[in-house]
N, C-alpha and C positions, 0 to 999 in steps of 0.2 A: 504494500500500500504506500512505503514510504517516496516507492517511486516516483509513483502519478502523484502524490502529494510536490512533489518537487515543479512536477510539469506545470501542475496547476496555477503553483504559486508563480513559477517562473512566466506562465502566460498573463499573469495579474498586473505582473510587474511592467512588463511592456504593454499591456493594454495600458496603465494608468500614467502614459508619456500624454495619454490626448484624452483620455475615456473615463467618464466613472466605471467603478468597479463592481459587483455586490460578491462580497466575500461570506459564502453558505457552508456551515459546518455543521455535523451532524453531533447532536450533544447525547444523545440516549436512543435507545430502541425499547418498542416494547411488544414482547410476541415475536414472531418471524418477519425480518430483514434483510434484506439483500447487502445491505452496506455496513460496517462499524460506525462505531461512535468514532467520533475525530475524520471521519471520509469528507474531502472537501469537493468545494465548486465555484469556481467566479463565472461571474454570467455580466457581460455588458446588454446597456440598455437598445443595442441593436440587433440582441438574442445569439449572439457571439458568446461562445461557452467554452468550459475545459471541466473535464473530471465530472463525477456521479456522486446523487446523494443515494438514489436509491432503485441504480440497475435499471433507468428509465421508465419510476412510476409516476414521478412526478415533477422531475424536471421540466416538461410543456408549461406544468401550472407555473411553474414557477417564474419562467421564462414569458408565458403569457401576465402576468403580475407586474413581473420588475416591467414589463414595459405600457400597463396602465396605474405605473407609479405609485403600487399599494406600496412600499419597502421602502418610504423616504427617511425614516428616522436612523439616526445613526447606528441602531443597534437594536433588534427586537428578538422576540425567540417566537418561533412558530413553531404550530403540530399538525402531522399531517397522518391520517386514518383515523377511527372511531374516533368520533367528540373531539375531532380536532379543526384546526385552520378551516379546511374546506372538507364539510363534510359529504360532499358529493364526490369526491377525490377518493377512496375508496384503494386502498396497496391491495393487488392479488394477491400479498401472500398473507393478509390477513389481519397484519401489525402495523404498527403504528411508530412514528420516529420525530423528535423534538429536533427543532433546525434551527441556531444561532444565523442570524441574518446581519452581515456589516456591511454598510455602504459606506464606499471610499473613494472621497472625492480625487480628480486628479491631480498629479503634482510631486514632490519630491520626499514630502512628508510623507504619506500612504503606499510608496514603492520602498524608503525605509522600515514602513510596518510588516511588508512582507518579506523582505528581505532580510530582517530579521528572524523569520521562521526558515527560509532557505538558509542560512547560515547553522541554524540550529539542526537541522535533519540533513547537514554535509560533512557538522562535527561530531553526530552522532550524541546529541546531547537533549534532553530533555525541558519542554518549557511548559511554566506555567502560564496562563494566559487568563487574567480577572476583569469582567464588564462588568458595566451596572446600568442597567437595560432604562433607557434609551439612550443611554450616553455612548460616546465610544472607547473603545479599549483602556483601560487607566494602566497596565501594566502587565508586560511581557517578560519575563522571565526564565533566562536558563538556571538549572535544577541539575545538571548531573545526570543521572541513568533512574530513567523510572520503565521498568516492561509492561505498564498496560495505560493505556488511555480512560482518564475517569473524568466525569464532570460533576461539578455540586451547583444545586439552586437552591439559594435561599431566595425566596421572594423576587426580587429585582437584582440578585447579587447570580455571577455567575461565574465556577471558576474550574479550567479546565485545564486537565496536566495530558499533555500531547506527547506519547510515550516514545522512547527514543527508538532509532532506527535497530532492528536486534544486526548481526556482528554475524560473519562469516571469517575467521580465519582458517587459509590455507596453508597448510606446513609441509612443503616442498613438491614443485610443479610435478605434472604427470599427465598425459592424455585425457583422464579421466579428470583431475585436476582442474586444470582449464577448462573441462565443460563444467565442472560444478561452480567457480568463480562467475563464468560469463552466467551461467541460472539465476544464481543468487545475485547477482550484480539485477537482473531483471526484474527479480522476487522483492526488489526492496530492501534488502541484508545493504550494510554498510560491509564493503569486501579488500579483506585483504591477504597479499599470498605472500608467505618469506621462502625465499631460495636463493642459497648462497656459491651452489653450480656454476661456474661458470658457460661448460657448455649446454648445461641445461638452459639458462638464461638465454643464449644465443637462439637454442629450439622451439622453445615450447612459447617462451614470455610474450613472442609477438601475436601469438593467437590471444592471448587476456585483452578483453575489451575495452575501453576509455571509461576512464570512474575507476577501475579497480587499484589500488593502493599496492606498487610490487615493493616490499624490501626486502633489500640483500642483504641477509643475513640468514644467521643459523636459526632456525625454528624455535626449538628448544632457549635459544639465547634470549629469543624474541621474546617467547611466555616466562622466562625466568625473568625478565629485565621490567617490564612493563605488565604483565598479567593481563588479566580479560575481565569486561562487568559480566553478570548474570547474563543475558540479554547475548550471549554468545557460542555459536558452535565452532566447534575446530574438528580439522578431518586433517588425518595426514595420510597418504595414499601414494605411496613412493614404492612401498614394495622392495626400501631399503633399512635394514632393523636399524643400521646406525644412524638413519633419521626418524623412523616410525617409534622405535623404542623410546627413544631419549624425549621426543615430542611426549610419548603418554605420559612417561616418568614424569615430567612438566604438568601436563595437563590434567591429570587428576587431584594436583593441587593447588585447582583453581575452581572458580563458582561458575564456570560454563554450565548452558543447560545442554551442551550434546557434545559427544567425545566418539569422533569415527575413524576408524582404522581397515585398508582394505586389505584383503587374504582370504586364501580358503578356508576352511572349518582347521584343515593339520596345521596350514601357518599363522592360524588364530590362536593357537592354541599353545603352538610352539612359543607364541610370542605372549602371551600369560605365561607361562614358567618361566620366560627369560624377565619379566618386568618384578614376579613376586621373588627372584633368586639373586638378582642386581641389580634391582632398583627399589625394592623394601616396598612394593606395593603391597596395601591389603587386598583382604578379599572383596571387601566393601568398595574399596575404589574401583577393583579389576569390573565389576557390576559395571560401572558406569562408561565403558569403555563397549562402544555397538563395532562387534565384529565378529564375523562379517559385518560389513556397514552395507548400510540400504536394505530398502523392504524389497522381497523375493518377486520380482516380477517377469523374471527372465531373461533377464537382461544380459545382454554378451557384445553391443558395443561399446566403447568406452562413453557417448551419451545415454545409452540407455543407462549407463549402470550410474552416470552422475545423474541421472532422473530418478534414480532410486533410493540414492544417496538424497538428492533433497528434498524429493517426495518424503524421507522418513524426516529430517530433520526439520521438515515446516511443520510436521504431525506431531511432532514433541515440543516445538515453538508454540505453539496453539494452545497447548494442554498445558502450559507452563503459562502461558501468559494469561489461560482464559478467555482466548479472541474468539471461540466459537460463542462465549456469552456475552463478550462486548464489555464494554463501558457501562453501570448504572449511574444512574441520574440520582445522586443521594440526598435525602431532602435534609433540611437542617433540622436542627433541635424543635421537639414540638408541631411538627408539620408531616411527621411519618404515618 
């Protein structure tokens, strides 16, 4: 999502060199939703759009609106399904979804305001963002690592923490490698690959796509030196114990939520006895360590098997973070 979050913004940005803007954010769902909470949408008033609130159920209305200038206040919350905004509006899938409405005038001041959330979802960092409904934005803030997207409404108060981009690192290139960087590069994962090869560098590196962060160095150096937040999987897929080894030794002494290593069933195996006999792994950490990596789909090219590899690790980002249930809308004290 962090992806098209970026597009979105970045299309706000240059629309607001000449255009108003109206900056639509999804703050809660409630029932079955196509989109999360924090899913964004700029729409100008000449029905010129980017990004979805909600898998096209109601972006017409909405776009039909902004341009008979129901959405002039600098900041309102709408709802849309049951007992909501427009109750003829009607979501097939049954639910209903609260939508933070900003209109931003053009100019230098309002392409700052977004610019400030692209900087924040480039550094991988978490903001909080507080209105107070009709006014506009009173304060945007970075926060560090938070893994899930919440909003709070107290009455006219509205404060929403926009969860940071989750982390892909790569510890040391490989066919397989490269497709799983260029996926997660697609998937929204802030990506990054260390390999310190030279002629692997010369081979493989030109296939990683633009956006992905390559440093040269030792894997292991990398997680020893700097560590990883929550909000992280690492895979190392080399298929060389003196990088695969040493990367888990690292890696199971970090708060990553996915730890993949590739091999067969004997060389997964072979390579737990060599981590718990020279490297003082428990049995507890060896748990947390998927290998085989990837869910068994059949896979025997090297895409297929990086499809499987983050086919598994979005399935465990999800369960971890809670994105199949979304963001709730928490009311404040005495209004539950």
């Amino acid at each position: 999502m962090h992806a098209l979050d970026l597009q979105v913004l970045n299309a706000g940005r240059q629309w607001l060199h000449a255009h108003t803007v109206w900056l639509c954010t999804v703050i809660s769902t409630f029932g079955s939703s196509p989109r999360p909470p924090g899913a964004m949408m700029v729409i100008r008033a000449d029905g010129r759009y980017s990004g979805s609130l909600s898998g096209g159920c109601v972006e017409e209305s909405f776009i039909e609106r902004i341009q008979a200038q129901a959405f002039n206040a600098p900041s309102q919350l709408i709802r849309y399904g049951e007992g909501g905004y427009a109750p003829d509006q009607a979501l097939p899938c049954g639910g209903s979804l609260s939508i933070l409405v900003e209109k931003l005038p053009p100019g230098a001041q309002s392409q700052a305001y977004l610019t400030t959330m692209v900087d924040a979802l480039t550094q991988a960092t978490a903001l909080v963002k507080r209105v107070t409904l009709p006014e506009a934005c009173t304060s945007l803030t970075p926060v560090g690592f938070s893994g899930k997207t919440q909003a709070e409404v107290c009455g006219d108060a509205i404060t929403l923490t926009l969860a940071t981009p989750p982390r892909l690192i790569v510890c040391g290139l490989s066919s397989v490698g490269v497709f799983c960087a260029n996926f997660a590069l697609a998937l929204g994962f802030e990506t990054l690959v260390c390999e310190h090869r030279p002629d692997t560098l010369v081979t493989l590196a030109p296939g990683l796509s633009e956006g992905i962060t390559l440093l040269e160095v030792f894997p292991a150096r990398y997680l020893e030196e700097h560590g990883c937040h929550a909000g992280t999987a690492i895979l190392s897929l080399t298929h060389d114990p003196r990088i695969d080894d040493l990367t888990m030794m690292e890696a199971v002494q970090l708060p990553a939520f996915y730890l993949g290593a590739m091999g067969s069933l004997r060389n997964s195996q072979k390579r737990r006895e060599r981590l718990v006999a020279f490297g003082d792994v428990t049995p507890e950490q060896l748990q947390r360590i998927h290998a085989p990596v990837g869910l068994a789909i059949g896979s025997k090219t090297p895409a297929e098997i990086a499809l499987s590899i983050m086919a598994d690790i979005v399935r465990h980002k999800n369960g971890l973070m809670n994105a199949e249930e979304g963001a709730v809308a928490v009311p404040c004290a005495g209004l539950a």
